[in-house]
VOBA-1610 file (N, C-alpha, C; in pm, whole numbers, padded with zeros to 5 digits, always signed):
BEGIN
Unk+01603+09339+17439Unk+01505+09239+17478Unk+01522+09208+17626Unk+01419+09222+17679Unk+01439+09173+17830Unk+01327+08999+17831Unk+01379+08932+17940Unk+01369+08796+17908Unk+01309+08747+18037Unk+01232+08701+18056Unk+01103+08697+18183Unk+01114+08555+18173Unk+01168+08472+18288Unk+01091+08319+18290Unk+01102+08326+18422Unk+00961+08224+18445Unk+00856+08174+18567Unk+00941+08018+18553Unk+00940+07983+18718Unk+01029+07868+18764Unk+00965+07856+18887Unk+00998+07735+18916Unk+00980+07626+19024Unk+01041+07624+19132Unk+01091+07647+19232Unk+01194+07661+19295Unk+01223+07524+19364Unk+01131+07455+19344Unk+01118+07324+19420Unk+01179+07195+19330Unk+01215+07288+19202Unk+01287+07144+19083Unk+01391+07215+19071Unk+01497+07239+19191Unk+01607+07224+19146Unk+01652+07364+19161Unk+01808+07385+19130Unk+01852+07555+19118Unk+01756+07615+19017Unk+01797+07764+19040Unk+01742+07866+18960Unk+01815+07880+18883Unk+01767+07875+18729Unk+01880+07991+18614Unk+01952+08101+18651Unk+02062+08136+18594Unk+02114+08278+18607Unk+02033+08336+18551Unk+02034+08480+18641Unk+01978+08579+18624Unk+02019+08737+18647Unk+01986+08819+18550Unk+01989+08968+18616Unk+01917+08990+18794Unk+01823+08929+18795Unk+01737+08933+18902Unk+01653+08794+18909Unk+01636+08806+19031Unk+01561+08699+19080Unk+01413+08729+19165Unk+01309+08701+19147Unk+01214+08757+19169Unk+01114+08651+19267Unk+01105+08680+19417Unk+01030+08564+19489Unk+00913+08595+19499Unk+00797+08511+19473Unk+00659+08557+19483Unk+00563+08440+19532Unk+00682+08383+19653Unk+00608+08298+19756Unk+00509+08332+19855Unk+00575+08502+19891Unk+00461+08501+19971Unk+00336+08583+19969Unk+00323+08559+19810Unk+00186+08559+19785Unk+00088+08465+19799Unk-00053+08445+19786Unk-00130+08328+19834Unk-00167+08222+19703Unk-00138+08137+19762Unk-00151+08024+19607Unk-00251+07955+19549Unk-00258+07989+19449Unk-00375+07929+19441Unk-00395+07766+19422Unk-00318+07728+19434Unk-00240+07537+19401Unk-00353+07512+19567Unk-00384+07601+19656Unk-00453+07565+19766Unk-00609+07532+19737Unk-00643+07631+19666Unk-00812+07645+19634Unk-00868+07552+19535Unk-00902+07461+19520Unk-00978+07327+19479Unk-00985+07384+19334Unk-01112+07507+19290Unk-01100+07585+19159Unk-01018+07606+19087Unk-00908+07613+19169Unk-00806+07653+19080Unk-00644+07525+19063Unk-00679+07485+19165Unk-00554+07412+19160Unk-00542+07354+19010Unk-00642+07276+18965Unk-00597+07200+18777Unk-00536+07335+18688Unk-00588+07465+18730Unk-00549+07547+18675Unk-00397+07589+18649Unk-00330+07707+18533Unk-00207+07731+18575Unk-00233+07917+18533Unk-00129+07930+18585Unk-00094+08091+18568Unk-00151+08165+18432Unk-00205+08065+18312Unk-00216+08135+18226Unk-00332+08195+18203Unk-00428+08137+18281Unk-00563+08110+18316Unk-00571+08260+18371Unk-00735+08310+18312Unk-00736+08433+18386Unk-00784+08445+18540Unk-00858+08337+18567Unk-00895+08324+18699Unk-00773+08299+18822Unk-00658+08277+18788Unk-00539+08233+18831Unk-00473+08370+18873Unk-00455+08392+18705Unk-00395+08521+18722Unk-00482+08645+18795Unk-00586+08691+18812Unk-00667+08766+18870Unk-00646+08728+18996Unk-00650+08586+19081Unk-00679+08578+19196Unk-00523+08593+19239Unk-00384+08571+19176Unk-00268+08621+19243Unk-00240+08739+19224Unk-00287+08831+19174Unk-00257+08958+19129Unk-00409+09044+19187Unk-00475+09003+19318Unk-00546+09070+19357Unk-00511+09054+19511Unk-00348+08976+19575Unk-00330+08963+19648Unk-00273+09093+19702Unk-00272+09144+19834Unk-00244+09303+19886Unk-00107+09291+19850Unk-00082+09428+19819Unk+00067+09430+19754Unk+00137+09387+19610Unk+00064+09278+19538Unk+00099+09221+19423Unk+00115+09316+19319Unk+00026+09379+19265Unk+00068+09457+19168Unk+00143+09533+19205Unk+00169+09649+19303Unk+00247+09709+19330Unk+00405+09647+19312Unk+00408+09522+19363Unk+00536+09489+19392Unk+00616+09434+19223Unk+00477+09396+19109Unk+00495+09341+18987Unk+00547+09529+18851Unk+00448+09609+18959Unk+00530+09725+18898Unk+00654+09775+18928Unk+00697+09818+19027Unk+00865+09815+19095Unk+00912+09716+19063Unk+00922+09536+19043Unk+01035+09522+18900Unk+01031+09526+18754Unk+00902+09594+18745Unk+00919+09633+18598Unk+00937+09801+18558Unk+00959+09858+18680Unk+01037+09984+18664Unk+01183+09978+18710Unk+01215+09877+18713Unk+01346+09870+18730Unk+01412+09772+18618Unk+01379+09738+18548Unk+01453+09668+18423Unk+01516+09726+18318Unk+01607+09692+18292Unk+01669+09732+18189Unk+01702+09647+18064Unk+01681+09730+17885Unk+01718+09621+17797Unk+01798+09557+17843Unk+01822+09433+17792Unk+01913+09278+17834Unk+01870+09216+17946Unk+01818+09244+18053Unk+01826+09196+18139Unk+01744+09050+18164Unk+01753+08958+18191Unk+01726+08850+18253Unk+01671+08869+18389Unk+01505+08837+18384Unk+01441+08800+18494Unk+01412+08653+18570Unk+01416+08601+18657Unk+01357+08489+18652Unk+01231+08504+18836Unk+01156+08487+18769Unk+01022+08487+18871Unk+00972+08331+18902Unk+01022+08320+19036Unk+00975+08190+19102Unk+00906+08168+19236Unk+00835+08095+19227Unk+00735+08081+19331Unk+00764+07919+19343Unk+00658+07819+19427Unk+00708+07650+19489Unk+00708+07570+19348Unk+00610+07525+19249Unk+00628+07451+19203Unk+00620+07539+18986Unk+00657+07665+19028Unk+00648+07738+18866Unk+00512+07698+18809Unk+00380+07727+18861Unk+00300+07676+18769Unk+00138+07796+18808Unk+00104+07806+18882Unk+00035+07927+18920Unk+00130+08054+18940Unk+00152+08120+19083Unk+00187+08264+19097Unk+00354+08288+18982Unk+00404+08205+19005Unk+00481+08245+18888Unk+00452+08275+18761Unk+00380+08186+18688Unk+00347+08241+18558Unk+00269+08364+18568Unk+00198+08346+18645Unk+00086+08489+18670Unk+00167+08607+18639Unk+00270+08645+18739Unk+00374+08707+18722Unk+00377+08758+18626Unk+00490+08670+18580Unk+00580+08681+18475Unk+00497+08706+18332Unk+00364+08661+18305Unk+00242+08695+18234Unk+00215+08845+18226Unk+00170+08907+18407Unk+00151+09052+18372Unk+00278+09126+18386Unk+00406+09082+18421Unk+00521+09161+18384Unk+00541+09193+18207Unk+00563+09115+18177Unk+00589+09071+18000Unk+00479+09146+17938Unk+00344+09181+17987Unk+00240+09286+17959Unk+00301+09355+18022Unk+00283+09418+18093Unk+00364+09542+18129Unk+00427+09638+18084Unk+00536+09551+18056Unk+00684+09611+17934Unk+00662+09614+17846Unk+00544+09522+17707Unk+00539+09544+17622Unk+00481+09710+17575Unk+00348+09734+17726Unk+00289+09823+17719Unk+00335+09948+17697Unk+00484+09964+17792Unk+00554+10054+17805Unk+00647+10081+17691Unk+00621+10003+17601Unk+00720+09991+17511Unk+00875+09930+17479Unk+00880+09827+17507Unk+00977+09776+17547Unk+00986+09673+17528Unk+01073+09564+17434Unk+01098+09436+17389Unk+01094+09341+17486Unk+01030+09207+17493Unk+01014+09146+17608Unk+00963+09027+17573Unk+00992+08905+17669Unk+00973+08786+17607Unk+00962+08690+17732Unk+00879+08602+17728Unk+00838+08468+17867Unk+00859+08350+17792Unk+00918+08327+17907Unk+00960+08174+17900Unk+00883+08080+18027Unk+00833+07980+18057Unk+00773+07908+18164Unk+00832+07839+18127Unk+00920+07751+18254Unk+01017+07693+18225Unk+00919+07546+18282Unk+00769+07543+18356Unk+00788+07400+18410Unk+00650+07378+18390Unk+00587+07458+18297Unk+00497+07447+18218Unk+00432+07295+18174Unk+00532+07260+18134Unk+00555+07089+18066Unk+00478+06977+18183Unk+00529+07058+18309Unk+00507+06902+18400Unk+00362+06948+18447Unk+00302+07090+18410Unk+00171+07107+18525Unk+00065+07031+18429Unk-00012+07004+18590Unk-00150+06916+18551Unk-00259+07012+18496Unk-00235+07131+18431Unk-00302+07227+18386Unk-00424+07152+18252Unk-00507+07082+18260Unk-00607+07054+18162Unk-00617+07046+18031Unk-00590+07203+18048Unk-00594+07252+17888Unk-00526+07361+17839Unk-00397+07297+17893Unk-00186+07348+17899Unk-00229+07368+17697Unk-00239+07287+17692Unk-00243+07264+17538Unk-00295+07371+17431Unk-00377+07416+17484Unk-00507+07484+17404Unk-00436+07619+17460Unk-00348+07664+17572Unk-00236+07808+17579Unk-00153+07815+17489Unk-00111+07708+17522Unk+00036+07718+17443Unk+00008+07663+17287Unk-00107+07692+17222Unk-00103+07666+17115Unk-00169+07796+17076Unk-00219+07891+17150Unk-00295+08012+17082Unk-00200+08092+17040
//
């Protein structure tokens, strides 16, 4: 099982990890009015950080580099857009490839995401 959680970097240390994954300097969408209530789980979220130059590329090279067990943790400023995004199409990724895999959003809880509720209940 490899183990994917999206974090905050702005609440505090990071979990241990196999790896640590920064995806600050991608562009956020916490900037753009549309999206800010939004969170990573959202496809408009996820599309608009994962259409940033370089993003996928850089979301495939650490998911060709994982190995069973390993512990990821993918963080961006406040864990609630480009992180989950992430850690969303990583965890697709690996499943695709065949490969046991599991997300955790660790700050999920505090975003002003709308309709947080209606994700994490599907």
């Amino acid at each position: 099982m490899i183990t994917i959680i999206s974090d905050g970097c702005k609440w505090g240390m990071l979990p241990a990890a196999t790896r640590s994954v920064d995806v600050r300097r991608f562009k956020n969408p916490y900037h753009d009015k549309k999206l800010r209530s939004l969170c990573g789980l959202d496809s408009a979220v996820r599309m608009e950080v994962l259409a940033a130059p370089g993003a996928r590329a850089h979301m495939l090279r650490v998911a060709c580099s994982l190995k069973d067990g390993a512990t990821v943790v993918i963080y961006c400023t406040a864990g609630h857009h480009r992180s989950v995004a992430f850690a969303e199409a990583l965890v697709t990724a690996l499943r695709a490839a065949g490969k046991s895999a599991q997300v955790i959003h660790k700050h999920l809880a505090v975003c002003k995401c709308s309709h947080l509720q209606e994700h994490l209940l599907s």
